[in-house]
C-alpha positions in Angstrom: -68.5 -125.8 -100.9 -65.5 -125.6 -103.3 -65.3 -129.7 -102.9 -68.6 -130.0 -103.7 -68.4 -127.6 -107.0 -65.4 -129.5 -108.0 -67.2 -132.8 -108.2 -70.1 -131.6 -110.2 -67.6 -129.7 -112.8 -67.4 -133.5 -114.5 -71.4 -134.4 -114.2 -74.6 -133.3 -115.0 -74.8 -129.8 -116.0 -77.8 -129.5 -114.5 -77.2 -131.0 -111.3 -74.7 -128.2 -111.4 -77.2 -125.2 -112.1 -79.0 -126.5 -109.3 -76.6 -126.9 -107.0 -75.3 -123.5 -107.4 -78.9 -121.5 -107.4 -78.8 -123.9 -103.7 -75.5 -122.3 -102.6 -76.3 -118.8 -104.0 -79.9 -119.1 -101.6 -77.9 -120.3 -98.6 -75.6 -117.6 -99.3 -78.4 -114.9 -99.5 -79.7 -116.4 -96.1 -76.1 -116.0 -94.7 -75.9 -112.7 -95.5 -79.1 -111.5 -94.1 -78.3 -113.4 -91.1 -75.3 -111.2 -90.4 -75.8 -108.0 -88.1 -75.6 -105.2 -91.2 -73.7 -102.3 -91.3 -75.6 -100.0 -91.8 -74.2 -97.4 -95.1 -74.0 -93.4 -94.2 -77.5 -93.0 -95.6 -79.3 -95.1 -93.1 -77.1 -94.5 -90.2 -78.4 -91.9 -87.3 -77.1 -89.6 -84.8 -75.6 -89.9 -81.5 -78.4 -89.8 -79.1 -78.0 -88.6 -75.2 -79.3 -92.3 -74.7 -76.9 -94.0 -76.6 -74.3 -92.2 -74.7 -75.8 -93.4 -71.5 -75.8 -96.9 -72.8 -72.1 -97.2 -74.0 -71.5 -100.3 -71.9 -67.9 -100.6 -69.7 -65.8 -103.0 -69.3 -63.2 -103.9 -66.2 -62.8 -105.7 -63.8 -60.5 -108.2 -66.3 -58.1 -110.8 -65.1 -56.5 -113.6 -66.7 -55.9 -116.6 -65.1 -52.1 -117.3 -64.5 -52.4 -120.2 -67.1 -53.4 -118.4 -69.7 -56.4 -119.9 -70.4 -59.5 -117.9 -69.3 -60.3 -114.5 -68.9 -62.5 -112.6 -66.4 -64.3 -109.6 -66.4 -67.4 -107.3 -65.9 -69.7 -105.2 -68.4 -71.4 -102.4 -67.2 -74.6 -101.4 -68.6 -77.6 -99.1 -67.5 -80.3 -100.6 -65.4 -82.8 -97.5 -65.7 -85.4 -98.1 -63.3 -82.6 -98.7 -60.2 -81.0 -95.4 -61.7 -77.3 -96.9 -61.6 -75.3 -98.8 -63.8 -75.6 -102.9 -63.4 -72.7 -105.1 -63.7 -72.7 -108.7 -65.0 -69.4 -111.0 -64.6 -68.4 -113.3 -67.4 -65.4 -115.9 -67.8 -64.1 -116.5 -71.6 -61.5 -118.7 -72.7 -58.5 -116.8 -73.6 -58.8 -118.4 -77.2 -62.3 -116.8 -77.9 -65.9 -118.3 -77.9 -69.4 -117.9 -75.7 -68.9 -116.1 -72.7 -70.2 -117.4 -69.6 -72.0 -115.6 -66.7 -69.3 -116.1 -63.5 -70.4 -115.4 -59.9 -73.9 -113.8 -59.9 -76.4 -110.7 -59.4 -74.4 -110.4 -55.5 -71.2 -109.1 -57.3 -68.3 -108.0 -55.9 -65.4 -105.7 -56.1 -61.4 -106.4 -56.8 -61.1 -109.8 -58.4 -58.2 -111.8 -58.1 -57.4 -115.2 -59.2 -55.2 -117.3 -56.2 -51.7 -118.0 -57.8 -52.6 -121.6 -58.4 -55.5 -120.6 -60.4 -57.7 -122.6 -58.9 -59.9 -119.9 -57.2 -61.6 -116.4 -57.9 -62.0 -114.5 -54.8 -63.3 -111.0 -53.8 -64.7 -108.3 -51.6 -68.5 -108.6 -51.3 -70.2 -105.7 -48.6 -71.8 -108.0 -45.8 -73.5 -106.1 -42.8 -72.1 -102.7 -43.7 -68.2 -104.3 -44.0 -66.8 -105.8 -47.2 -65.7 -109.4 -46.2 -63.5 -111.8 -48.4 -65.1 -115.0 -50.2 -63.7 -117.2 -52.5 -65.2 -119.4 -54.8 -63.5 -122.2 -57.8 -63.1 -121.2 -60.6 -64.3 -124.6 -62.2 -67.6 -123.9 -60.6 -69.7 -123.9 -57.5 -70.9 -121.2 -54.8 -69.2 -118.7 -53.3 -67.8 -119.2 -49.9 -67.4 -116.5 -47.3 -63.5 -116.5 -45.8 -63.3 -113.5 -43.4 -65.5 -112.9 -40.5 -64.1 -109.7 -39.1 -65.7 -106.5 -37.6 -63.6 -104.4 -39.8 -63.7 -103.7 -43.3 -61.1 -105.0 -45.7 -59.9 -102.6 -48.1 -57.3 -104.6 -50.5 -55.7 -107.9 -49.8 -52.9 -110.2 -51.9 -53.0 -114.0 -52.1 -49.4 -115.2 -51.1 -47.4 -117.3 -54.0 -48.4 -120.4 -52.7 -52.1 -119.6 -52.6 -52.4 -120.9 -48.9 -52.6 -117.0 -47.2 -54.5 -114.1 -47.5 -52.7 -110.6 -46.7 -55.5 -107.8 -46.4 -55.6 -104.1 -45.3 -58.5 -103.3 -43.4 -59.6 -100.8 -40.9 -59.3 -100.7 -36.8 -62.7 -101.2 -35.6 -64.2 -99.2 -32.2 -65.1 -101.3 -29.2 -68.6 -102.3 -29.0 -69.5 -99.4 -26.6 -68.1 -97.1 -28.7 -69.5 -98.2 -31.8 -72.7 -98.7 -30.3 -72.7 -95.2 -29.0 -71.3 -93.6 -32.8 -74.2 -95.6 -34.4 -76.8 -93.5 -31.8 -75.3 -90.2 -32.7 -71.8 -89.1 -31.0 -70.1 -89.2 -34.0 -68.4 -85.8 -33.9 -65.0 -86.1 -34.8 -61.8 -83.5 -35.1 -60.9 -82.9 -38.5 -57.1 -84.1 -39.5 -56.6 -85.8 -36.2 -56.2 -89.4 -35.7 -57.0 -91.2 -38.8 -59.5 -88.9 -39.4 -59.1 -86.2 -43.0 -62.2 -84.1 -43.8 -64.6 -87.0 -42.9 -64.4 -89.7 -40.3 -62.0 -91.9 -41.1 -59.8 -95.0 -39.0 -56.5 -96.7 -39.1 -55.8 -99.1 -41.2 -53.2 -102.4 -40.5 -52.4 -105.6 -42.4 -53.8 -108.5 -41.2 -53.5 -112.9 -42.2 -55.6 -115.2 -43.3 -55.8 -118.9 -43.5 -58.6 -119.2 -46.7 -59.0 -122.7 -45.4 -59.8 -122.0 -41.5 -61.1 -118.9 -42.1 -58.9 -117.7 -39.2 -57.1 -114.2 -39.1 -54.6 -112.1 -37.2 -53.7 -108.8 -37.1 -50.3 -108.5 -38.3 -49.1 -104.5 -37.7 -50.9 -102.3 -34.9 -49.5 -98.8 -36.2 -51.1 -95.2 -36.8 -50.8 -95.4 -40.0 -53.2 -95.0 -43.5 -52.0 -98.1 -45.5 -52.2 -97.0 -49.8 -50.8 -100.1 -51.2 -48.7 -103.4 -50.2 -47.1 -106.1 -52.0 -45.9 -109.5 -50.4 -42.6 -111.3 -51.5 -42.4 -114.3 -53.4 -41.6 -116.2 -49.8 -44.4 -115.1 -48.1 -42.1 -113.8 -45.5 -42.1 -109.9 -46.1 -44.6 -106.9 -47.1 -43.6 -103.7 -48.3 -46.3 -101.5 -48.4 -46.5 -97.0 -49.0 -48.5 -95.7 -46.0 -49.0 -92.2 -44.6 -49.2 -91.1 -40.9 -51.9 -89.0 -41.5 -55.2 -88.4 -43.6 -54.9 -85.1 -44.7 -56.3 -84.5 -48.4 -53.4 -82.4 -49.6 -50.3 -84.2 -48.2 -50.0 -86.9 -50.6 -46.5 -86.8 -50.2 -46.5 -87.6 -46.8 -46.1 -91.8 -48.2 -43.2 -93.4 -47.5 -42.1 -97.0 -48.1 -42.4 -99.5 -45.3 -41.1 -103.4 -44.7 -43.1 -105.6 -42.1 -41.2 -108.8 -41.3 -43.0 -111.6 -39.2 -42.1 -111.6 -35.7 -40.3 -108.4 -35.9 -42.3 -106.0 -33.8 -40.7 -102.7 -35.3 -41.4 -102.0 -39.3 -38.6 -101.0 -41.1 -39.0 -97.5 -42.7 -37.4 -97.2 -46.5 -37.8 -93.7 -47.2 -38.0 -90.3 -45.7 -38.6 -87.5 -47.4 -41.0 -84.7 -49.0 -41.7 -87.4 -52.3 -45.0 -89.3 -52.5 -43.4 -93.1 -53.1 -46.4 -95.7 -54.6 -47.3 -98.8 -56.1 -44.7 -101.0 -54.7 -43.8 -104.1 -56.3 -41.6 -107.0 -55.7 -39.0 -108.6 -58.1 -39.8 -112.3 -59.1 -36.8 -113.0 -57.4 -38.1 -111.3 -54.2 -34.3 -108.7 -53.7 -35.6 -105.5 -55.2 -38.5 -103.4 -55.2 -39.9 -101.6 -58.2 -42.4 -98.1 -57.4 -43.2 -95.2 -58.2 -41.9 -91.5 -57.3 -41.3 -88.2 -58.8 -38.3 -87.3 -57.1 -35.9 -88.8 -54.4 -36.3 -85.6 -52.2 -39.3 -83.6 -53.5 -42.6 -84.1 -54.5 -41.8 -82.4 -58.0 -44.2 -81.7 -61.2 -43.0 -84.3 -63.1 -44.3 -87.3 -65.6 -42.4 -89.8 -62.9 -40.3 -91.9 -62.7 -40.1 -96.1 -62.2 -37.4 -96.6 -59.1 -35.7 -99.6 -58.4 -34.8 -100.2 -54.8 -32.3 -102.7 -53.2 -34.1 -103.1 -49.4 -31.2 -104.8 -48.2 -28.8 -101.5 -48.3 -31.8 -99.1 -49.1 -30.7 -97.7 -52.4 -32.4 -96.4 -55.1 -32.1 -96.6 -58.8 -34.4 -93.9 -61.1 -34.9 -95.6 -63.9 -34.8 -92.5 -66.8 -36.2 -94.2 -69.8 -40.1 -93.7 -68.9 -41.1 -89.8 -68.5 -42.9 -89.0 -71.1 -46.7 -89.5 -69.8 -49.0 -91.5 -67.2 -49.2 -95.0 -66.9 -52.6 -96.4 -68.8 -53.0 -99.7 -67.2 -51.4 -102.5 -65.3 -47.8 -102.0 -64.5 -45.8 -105.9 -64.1 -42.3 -107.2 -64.1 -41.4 -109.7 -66.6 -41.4 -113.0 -65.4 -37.6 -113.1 -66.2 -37.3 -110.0 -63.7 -35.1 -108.2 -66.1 -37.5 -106.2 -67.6 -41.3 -104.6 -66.5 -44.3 -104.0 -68.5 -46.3 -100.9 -68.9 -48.5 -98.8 -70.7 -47.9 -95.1 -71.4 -49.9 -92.4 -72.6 -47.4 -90.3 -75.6 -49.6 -87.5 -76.8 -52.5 -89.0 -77.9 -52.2 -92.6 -78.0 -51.4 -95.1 -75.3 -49.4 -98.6 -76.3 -47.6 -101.1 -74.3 -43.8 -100.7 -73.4 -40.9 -102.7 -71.8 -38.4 -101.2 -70.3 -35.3 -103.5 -69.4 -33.3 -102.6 -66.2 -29.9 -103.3 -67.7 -29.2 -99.6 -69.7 -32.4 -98.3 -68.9 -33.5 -99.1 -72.5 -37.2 -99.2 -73.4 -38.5 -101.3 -76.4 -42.6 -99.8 -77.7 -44.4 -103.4 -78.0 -47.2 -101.9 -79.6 -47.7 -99.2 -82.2 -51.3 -97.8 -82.5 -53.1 -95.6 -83.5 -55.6 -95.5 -80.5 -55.6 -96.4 -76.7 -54.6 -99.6 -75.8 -54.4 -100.7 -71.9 -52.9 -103.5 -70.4 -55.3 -104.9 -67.9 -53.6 -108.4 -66.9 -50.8 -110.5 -67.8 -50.6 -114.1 -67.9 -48.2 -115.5 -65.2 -45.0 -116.1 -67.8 -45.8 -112.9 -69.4 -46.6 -114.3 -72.6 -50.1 -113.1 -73.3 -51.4 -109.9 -72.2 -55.4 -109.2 -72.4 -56.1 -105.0 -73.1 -59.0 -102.8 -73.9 -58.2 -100.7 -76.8 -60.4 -98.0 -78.5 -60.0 -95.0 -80.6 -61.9 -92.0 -82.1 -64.7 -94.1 -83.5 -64.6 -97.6 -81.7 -65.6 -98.0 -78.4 -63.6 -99.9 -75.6 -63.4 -104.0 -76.5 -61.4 -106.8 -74.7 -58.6 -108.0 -76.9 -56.0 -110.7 -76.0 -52.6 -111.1 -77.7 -49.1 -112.6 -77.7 -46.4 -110.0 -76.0 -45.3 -109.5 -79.6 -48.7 -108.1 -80.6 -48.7 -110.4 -83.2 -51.6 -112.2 -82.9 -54.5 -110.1 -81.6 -57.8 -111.9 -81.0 -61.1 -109.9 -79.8 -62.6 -110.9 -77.4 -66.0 -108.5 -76.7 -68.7 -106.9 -79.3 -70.3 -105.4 -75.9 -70.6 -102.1 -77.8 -70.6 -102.6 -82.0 -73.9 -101.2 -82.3 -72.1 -97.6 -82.2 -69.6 -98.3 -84.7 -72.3 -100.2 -86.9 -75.7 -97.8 -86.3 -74.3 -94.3 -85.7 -73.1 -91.4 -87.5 -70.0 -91.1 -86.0 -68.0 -87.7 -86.3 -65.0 -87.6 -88.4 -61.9 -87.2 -85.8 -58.3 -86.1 -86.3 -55.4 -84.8 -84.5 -54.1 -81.2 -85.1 -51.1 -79.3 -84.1 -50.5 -75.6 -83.7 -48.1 -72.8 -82.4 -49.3 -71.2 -79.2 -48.7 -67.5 -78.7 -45.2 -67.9 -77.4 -44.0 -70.7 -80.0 -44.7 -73.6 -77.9 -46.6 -76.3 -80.3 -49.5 -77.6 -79.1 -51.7 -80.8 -79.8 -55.5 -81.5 -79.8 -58.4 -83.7 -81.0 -60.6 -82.5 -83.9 -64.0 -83.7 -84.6 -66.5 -82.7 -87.3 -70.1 -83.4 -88.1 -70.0 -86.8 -90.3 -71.8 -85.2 -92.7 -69.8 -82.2 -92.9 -68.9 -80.7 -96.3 -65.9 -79.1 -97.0 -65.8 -75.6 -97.3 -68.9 -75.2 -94.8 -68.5 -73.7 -91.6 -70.1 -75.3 -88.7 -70.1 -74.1 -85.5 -68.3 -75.2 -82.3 -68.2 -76.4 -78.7 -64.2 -76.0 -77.7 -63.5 -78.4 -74.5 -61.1 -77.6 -72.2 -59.7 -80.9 -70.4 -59.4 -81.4 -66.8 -56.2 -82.4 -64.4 -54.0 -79.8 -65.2 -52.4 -82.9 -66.1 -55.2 -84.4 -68.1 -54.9 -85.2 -71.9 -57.7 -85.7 -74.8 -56.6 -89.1 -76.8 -57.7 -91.5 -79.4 -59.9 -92.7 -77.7 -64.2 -93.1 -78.2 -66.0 -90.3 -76.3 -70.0 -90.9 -76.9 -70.8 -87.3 -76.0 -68.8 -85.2 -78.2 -69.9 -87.5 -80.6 -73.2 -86.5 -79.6 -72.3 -83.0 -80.0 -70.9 -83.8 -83.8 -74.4 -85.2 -83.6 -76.2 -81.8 -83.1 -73.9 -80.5 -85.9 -71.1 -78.6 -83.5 -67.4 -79.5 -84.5 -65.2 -79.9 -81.5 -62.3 -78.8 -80.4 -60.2 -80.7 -77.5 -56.8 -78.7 -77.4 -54.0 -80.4 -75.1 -52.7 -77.4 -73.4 -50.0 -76.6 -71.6 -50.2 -78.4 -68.5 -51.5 -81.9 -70.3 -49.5 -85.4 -69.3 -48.3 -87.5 -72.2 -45.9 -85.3 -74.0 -43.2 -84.9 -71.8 -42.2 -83.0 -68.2 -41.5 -79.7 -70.1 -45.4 -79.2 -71.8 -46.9 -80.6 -67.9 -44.6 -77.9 -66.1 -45.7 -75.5 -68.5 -48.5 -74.1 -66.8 -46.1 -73.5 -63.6 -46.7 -69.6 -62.6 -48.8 -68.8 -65.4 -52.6 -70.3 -64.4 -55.0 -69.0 -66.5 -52.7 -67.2 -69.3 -51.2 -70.5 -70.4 -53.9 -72.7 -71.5 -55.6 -70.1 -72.3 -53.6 -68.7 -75.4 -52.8 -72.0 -76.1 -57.1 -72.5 -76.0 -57.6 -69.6 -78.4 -54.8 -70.1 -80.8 -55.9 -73.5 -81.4 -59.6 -72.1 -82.0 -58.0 -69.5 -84.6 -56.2 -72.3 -86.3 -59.8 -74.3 -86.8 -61.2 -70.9 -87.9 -58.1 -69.9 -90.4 -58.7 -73.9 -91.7 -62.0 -72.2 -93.0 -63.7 -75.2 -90.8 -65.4 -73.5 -88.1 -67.7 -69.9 -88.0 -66.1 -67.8 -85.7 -70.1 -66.0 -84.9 -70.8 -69.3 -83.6 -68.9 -70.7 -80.7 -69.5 -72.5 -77.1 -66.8 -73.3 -74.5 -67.1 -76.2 -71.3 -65.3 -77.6 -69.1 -65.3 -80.1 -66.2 -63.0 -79.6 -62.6 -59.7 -77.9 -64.2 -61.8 -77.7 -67.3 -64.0 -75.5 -65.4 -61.4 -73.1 -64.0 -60.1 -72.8 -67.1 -63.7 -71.9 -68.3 -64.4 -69.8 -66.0 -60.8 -67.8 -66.5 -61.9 -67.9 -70.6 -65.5 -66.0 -69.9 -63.7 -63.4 -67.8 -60.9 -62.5 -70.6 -62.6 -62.7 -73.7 -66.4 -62.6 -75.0 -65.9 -64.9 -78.3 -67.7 -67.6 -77.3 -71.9 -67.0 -77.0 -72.5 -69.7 -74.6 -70.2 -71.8 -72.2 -70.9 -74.7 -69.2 -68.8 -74.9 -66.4 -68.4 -77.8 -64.5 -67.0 -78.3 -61.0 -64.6 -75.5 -61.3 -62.6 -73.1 -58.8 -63.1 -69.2 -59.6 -61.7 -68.1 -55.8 -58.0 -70.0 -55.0 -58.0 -68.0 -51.6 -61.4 -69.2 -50.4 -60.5 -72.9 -52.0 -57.5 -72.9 -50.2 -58.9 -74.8 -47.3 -61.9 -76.8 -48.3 -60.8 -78.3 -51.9 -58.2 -80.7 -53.1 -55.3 -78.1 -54.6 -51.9 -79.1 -53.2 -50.8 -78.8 -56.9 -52.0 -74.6 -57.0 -50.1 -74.3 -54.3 -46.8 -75.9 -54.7 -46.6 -75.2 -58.4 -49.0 -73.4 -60.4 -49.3 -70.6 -58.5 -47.1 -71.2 -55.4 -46.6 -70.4 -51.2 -49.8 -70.2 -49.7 -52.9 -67.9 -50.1 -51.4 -65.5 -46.9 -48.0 -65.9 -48.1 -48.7 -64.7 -52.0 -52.9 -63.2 -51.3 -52.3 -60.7 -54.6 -50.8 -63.6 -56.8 -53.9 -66.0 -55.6 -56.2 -63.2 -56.4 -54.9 -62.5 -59.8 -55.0 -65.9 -60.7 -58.5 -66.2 -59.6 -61.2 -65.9 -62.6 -63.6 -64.0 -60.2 -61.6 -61.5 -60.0 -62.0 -59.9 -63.5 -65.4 -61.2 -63.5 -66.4 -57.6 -64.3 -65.4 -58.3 -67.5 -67.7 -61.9 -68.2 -70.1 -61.1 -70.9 -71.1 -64.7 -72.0 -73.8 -66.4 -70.8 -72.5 -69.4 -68.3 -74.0 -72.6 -67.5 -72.7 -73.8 -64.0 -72.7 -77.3 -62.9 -71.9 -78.7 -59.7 -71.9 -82.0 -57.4 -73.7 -80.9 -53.9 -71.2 -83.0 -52.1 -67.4 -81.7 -54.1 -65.1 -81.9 -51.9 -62.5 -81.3 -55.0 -63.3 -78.5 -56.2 -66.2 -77.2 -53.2 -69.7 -76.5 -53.9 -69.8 -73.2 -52.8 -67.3 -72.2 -56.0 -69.8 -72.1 -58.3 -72.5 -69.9 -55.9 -69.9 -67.7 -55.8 -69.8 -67.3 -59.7 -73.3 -67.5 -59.8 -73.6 -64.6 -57.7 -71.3 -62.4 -59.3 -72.5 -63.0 -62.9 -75.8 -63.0 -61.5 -75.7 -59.4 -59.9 -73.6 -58.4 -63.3 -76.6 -58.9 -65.5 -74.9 -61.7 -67.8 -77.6 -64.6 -68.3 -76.3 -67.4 -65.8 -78.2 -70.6 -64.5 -76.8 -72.8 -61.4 -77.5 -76.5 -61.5 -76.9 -78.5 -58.5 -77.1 -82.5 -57.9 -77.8 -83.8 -54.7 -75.5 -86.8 -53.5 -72.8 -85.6 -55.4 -69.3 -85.1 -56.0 -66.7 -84.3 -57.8 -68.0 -86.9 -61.0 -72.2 -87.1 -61.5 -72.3 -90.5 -60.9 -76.3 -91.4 -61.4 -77.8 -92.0 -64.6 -80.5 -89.6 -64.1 -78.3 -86.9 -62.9 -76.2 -87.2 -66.3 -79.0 -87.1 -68.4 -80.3 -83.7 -66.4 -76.5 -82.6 -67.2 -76.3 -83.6 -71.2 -79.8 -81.9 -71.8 -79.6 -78.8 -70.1 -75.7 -78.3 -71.3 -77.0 -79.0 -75.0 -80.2 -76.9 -74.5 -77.8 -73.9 -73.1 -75.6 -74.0 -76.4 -78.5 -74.2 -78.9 -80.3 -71.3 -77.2 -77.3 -69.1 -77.2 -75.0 -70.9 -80.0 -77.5 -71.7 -82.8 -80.7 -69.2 -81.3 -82.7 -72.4 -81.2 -84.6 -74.3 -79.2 -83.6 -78.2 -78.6 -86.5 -80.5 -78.8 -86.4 -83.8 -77.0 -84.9 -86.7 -78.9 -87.4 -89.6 -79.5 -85.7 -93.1 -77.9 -84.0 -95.1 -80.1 -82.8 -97.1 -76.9 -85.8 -97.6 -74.9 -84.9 -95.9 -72.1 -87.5 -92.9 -72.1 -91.3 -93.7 -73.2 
């Protein structure tokens, strides 16, 4: 364009006029042809709809070249009630995506070392079986033929061998006779936990023959394995039972072809994980956080020489959870990982030699490693913050030259109102500061008061981050501010805020809960007559625990929470409450588990509760919230308990979480704002 300009500067004037009344019409054309932002004026709210289609991305891998990248996006398929995934191959440079493999699917992707293929688990009369397919193109090939159902598998370095977990199978007699009926089983025996479960072994594959061979015949439940650079040895974490709250019964374990014994690494009381081999195949990195003891702790990354059987903990890394893919370097003097500090998440690399870690990255936001290339030098990541959804973004190691990838969802950041979002800090009751997430109405003005849905985080060691959540934008949406306080307890800010909660359920987060609420109110942003609470898993207990022990709040929804430890004690998953937060055993300390238990000063609730629960929550058990449903029932205090069949601890189905949004945001304007809320109209298309 500027060529052409520059030519006609000399000529006929009028040649010129025209040519630029041509450029400014093709340039009016452009324009229109863009996808608009739309200004503040013409934007709309959050819809429950648009948070159901927020489309996911995972299942990303990077070819060891480099050159192309894989992965899945998620979106909602209404009428089938789920949400459909479609698989797409890009090269690493940008461009058109391209739909890979098909409507069949799959599950855990991995390219062979060569590059050459794509292979993964794909169910096939009731077992998941291996097929491999090239990645240049052509149909997917089945590989395994087996009885039993794989569960993981590792190509070996030279692509030519297939390592894979799977599960012992019955004989045909017996199988034939559990398929009729006699499938009793005895709870924590065998490789059974609280359902029926089997052994699992590693096994060998020849990709080309098809053939396999069992590899390890042990009475053991197989977590994770790794295979060394030679092909010639697995070390893999396993437990000899499958009880739900003995995670740290794992230890370490070497196989070695044509050794019939394994060779045991650790033994102790720690839960050891994610092994990982050096490039050069003599050490072993994993995860633990102890040597001894299974410990509250961040944890720690633990080198291990398997020759002698010592252990290096490697100090550097503590402050919060790993965010994405953990790798060595290819030089195998350094590993890369992402970690969570406070609110944001960036990628790290921490060199063995002084224990010195070097911050790659430095945003504001949540960025997660999801593969490496096979030198290290490019890493592909999803990053997102308070107001832009999850996208696909490859760089250089250096972060220097970032390149995205996927628009899967720009419609939020370019049609919605998003809420404004910041992080505050406060002083808790005893001095301790605390962190949070802050999110007003977009059209908020100062000086107003609005008012506001405080959310209480789950784990204990969960954290609120920089990160886009479509629901509480939603609730900005419906005009509530939001307050997401990292309490004591929360991962990503270092061992002594997540031991914090140690001996002091219930009182901890919940001062640090309330003082962060009076800090929004003293900031004149918030109108303290006007207040919800909710909560999901710990988020409900702590819910729960805040409608017993104070009645600020005129409406709150509790989610999969525990109000009775001593009648959790056996059915839920709570090997934390009992060897931290509250300690011994229900029969060892019954007056400490009682105390701690919000349905014991239930006499006290005054605010009316939503309850939410999975039918099928084996986490936190079903039967929690009929028994604070009863009480606040029989106490007069208005209460409604909303169960979802097929359930567990998440609610998985589309239809389910629209149920859940509604009636939660019906509950709050009926009891927050003394309203009724009227069904959206679809901006999506997803309800007539």
């Amino acid at each position: 364009m500027k060529m052409t300009l520059k030519m006609y500067k000399t000529g006929n004037p009028g040649k010129l006029a025209i040519l630029i009344s041509h450029c400014k019409i093709l340039l009016l054309i452009s324009i229109l042809a863009l996808p608009a932002k739309l200004d503040a004026q013409s934007r709309r709210p959050m819809t429950i709809d648009d948070v159901m289609n927020i489309a996911r991305i995972g299942d990303v891998l990077i070819t060891p070249d480099g050159d192309k990248v894989f992965y899945s996006v998620a979106k909602l398929d209404w009428e089938k009630n789920k949400y459909k995934k479609k698989y797409f191959l890009i090269s690493s440079g940008g461009g058109q995506p391209q739909e890979f493999i098909g409507k069949d699917g799959g599950s855990k992707f991995q390219f062979s070392p060569d590059g050459k293929f794509l292979s993964f688990l794909r169910e096939v009369d009731k077992t998941e079986q291996l097929f491999i397919m090239p990645v240049e193109g052509g149909e997917a090939v089945k590989s395994s033929d087996l009885k039993c159902k794989i569960q993981a598998y590792r190509w070996s370095k030279d692509s030519r061998q297939i390592f894979f977990v799977a599960e012992d199978t019955l004989s045909s007699k017996e199988q034939g006779e559990w398929d009729k009926g006699a499938d009793a089983f005895y709870v924590d025996e065998g490789g059974n936990g609280k359902f029926s479960g089997r052994w699992t072994n590693l096994w060998q594959l020849d990709p080309e023959s098809g053939k396999a061979s069992m590899l390890t015949n042990e009475e053991l439940i197989i977590e994770d394995f790794d295979v060394s650079p030679d092909g010639n040895t697995i070390v893999f974490s396993a437990r000899p039972d499958n009880r739900q709250n003995y995670p740290h019964h794992a230890e370490l374990f070497l196989y070695t072809p044509g050794n019939p014994q394994l060779e045991r690494l650790t033994s102790n009381r720690a839960p050891e994980s994610n092994p990982r081999w050096s490039p050069d195949g003599k050490r072993i990195l994993y995860r633990s956080p102890d040597k001894e003891e299974f410990e509250l702790r961040c944890g720690y990354f633990w080198i291990m020489d398997p020759a002698t059987g010592k252990s290096k903990m490697l100090k550097t890394q503590n402050q919060g959870e790993m965010t994405g893919s953990v790798v060595w370097h290819a030089d195998g003097k350094s590993i890369l990982y992402c970690e969570a500090r406070g609110t944001n998440s960036n990628l790290h690399r921490l060199f063995l030699s002084g224990d010195r870690s070097e911050q790659l990255s430095n945003r504001k936001g949540s960025l997660r490693a999801m593969a490496f290339s096979k030198d290290r030098n490019r890493v592909i990541y999803t990053f997102s913050d308070f107001t832009r959804p999850a996208e696909l973004y490859v760089s250089d190691l250096k972060m220097g030259q970032e390149l995205r990838l996927t628009n899967v969802n720009s419609w939020a950041e370019e049609e919605i109102n998003l809420g404004k979002a910041d992080v505050l800090k406060w002083n808790s009751s005893d001095g301790t500061e605390i962190e949070g997430i802050f999110l007003l109405p977009s059209a908020y003005q100062k000086g107003s008061r609005v008012p506001l849905i405080l959310t209480i985080h789950g784990g204990p060691p969960g954290v609120f981050t920089n990160s886009f959540d479509a629901y509480l934008h939603y609730l900005t949406g419906q005009g509530y501010a939001v307050l997401g306080p990292n309490v004591r307890g929360s991962t990503g800010y270092g061992d002594d805020i997540l031991r914090g909660l140690m001996g002091d359920v219930g009182g901890g987060e919940f001062e640090d809960a309330m003082t962060g609420v009076d800090h929004v109110v003293e900031l004149d942003y918030v109108d303290p007559d006007r207040m919800g609470v909710r909560g999901w898993s710990w988020g409900g207990v702590s819910t729960s625990w805040v409608v017993t022990h104070t009645d600020r709040f005129k409406a709150a929804s509790c989610g999969a929470g525990v109000v009775s430890w001593l009648s959790e004690s056996g059915p839920g998953f709570n090997y934390d409450v009992s060897l931290w937060y509250i300690g011994g055993t229900a029969w060892e300390n019954p007056e400490l588990w009682r105390d701690h238990s919000s349905i014991t000063h239930v006499k006290n609730a005054k605010t009316p509760t939503l309850l939410l629960h999975g039918a099928e929550d084996v986490t936190s058990s079903t039967n929690q919230s009929m028994i604070f449903y009863t009480a606040l029932r029989d106490l007069g205090v208005p209460t409604r308990f909303l169960k979802f069949p097929r359930q567990k601890h998440g609610i998985r189905e589309p239809r389910h979480q629209r149920i859940r949004m509604t009636e939660e945001i019906k509950w709050f304007n009926k009891y927050i704002l003394e309203k009724d809320w009227e069904e959206e109209s679809s901006k999506t298309g997803l309800i007539e």
